[in-house]
C-alpha positions in Angstrom: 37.5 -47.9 1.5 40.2 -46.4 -1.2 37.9 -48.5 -3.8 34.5 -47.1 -2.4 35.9 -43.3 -2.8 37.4 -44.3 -6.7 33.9 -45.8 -7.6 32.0 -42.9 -6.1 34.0 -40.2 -7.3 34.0 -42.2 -11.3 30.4 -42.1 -10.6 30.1 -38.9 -10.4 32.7 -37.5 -13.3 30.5 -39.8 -15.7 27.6 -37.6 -14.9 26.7 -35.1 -17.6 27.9 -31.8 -16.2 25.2 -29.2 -15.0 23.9 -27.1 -17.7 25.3 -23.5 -17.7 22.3 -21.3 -15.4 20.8 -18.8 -16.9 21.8 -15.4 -16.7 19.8 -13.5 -13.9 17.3 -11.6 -15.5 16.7 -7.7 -14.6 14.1 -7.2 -12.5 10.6 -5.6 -14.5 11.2 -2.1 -14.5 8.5 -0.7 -11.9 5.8 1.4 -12.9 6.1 5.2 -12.8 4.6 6.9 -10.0 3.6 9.7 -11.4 1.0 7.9 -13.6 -2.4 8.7 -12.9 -4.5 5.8 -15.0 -7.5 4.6 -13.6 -8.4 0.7 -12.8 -12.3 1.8 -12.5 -14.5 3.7 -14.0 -14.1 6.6 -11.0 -11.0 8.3 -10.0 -10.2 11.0 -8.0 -6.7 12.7 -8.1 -5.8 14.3 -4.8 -3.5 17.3 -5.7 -1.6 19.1 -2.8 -0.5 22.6 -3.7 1.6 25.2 -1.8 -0.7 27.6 -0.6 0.9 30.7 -1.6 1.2 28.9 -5.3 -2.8 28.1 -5.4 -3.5 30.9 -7.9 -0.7 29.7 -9.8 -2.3 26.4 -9.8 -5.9 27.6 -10.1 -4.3 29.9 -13.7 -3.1 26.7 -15.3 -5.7 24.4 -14.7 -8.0 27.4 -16.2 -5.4 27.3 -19.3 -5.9 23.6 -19.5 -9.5 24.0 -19.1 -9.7 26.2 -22.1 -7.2 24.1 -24.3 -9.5 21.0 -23.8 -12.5 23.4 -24.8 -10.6 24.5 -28.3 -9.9 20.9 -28.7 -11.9 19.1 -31.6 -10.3 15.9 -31.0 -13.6 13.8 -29.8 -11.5 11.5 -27.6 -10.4 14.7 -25.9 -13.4 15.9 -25.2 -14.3 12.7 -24.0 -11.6 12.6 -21.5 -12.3 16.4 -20.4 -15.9 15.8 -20.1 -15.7 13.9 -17.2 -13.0 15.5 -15.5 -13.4 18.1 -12.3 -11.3 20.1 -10.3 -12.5 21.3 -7.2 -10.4 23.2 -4.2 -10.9 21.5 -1.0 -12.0 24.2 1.7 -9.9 22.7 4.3 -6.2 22.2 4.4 -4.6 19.1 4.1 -2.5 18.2 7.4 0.5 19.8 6.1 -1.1 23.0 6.1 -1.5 22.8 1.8 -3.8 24.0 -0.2 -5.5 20.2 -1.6 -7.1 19.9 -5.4 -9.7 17.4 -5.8 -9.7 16.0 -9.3 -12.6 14.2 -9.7 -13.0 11.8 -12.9 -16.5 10.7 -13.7 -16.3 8.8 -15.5 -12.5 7.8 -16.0 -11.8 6.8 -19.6 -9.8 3.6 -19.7 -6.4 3.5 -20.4 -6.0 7.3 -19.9 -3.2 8.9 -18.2 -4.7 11.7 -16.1 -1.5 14.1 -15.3 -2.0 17.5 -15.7 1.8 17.9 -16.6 1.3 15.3 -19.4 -1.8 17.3 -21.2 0.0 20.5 -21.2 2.2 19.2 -22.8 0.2 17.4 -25.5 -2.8 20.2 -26.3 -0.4 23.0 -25.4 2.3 22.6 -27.3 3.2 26.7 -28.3 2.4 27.2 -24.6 4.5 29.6 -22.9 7.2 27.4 -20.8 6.8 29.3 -17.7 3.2 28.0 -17.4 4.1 24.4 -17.0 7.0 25.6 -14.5 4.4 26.9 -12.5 2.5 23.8 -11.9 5.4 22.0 -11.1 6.8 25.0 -8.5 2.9 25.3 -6.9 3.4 20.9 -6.3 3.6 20.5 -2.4 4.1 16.6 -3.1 3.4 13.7 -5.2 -0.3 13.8 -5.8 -2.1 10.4 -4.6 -4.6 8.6 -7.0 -7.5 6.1 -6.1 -9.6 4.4 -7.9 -12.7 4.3 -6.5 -15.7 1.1 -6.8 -18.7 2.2 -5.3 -20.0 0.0 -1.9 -23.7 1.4 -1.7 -25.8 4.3 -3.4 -27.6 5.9 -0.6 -31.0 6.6 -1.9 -31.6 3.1 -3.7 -33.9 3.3 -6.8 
């Protein structure tokens, strides 16, 4: 018995020791939320607003409106060509004022934020204008990309 357990146990300190693991790696930093890229070609970006900020709101989409219009940049005009806002006529169920950004079509790879593109064509704008889109914010706005199931009226 006493010889079994020697012969097993100088068995096993002959074996080559275990190699050292590898560190644990860091898990892939998840995506921000507040992106608002497309994975189709149409997107809508569902904007709730404070009611009593909705003019706020409505004023700096207007100045973002008119910075894409000065803009000679063709790729901004691109992404501005397709892009829509329109106010929804009911409430959501929170009792907020909802923005309908509609993006037809989406231009791939583009990050829709409204935050993010008054930043980048209005750089000299005033700071308070960009505080006020982010004080008129009810909640995080939710994006979908959309793939279309059936066109009604078939050609």
């Amino acid at each position: 018995m006493f010889l079994s357990a020697w012969l097993l146990l100088g068995v096993l300190a002959q074996q080559a020791p275990a190699p050292p693991s590898a560190p644990p790696q860091a898990p892939a930093p998840s995506p921000d939320p507040a992106v608002a890229v497309f994975s189709t070609g149409v997107g809508l970006l569902l904007v709730p607003v404070k009611t009593d900020k909705a003019a706020d709101y409505e004023a700096v989409m207007q100045a973002l409106q008119a910075a894409f219009t000065a803009s000679t940049d063709p790729a901004r005009r691109s992404i501005a060509a397709g892009w829509r806002v329109f106010k929804a006529a009911e409430p959501d169920t929170k009792g907020n004022t909802l923005y309908v950004h509609a993006l037809l079509p989406v231009v791939p790879g583009t990050d829709y934020r409204p935050s993010m593109w008054l930043d980048q064509l209005m750089a000299e704008a005033p700071t308070e204008l960009l505080a006020k889109y982010k004080e008129a914010l009810a909640g995080s706005p939710t994006r979908l990309s959309l793939s279309e199931v059936a066109a009604m009226l078939a050609k």
